[in-house]
C-alpha positions as CSV (number, residue, x, y, z in Angstrom):
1,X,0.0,0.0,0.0
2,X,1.1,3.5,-0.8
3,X,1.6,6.2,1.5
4,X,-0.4,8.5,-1.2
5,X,-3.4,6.7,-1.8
6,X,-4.7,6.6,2.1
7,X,-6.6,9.4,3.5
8,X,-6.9,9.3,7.5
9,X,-10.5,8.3,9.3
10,X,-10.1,10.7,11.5
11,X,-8.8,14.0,10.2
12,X,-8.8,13.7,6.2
13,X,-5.4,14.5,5.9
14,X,-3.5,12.7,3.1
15,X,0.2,13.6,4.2
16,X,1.7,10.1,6.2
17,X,4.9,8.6,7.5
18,X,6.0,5.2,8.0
19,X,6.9,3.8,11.6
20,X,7.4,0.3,13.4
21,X,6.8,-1.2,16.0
22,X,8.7,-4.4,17.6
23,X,11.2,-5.5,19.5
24,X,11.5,-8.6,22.5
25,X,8.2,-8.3,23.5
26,X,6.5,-6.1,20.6
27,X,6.8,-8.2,17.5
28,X,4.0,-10.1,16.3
29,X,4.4,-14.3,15.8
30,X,2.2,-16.6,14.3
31,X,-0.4,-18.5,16.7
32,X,1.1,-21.8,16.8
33,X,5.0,-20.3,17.5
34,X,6.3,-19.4,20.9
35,X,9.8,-18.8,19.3
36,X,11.3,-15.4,18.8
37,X,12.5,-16.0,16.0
38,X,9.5,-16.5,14.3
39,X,8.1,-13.0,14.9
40,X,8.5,-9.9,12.5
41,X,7.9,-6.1,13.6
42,X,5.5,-4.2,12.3
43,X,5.3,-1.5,9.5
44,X,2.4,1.6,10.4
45,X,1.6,4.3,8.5
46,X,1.0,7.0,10.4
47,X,-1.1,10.8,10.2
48,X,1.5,13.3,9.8
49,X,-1.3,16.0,10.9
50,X,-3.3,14.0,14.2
51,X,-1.2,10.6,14.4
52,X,-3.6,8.1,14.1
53,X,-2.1,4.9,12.3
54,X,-4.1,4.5,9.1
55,X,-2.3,0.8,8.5
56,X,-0.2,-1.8,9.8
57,X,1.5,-4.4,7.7
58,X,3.9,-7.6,9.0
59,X,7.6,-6.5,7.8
60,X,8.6,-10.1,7.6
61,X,6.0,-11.8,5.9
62,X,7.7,-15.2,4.7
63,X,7.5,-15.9,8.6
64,X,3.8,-16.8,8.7
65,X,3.7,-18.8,5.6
């Protein structure tokens, strides 16, 4: 997905950025793992005007398939 094509819920603004979010404890694994090193952080786009996060996407996607 874009960054210009999403218009934010909230405020209407079409200006974002891109963030992420993981680490130890953050990262998102698939149901069945309880290994670390099966868990990928996670992409957001965020509202440059009112900082709502319009998306999140998995960063390392060939980990839950």
């Amino acid at each position: 997905m874009e960054n210009d094509k999403l218009v934010c819920k909230l405020c209407g603004s079409d200006t974002f950025t891109q963030g992420e979010l993981g680490g130890a404890y953050a990262n998102v694994r698939p149901l069945d793992s309880i290994s670390i090193f099966s868990s990928s952080p996670l992409i957001l786009s965020i509202c440059t005007n009112c900082g709502e996060v319009a998306s999140m996407k998995v960063k390392k996607l060939h980990k839950f398939k």
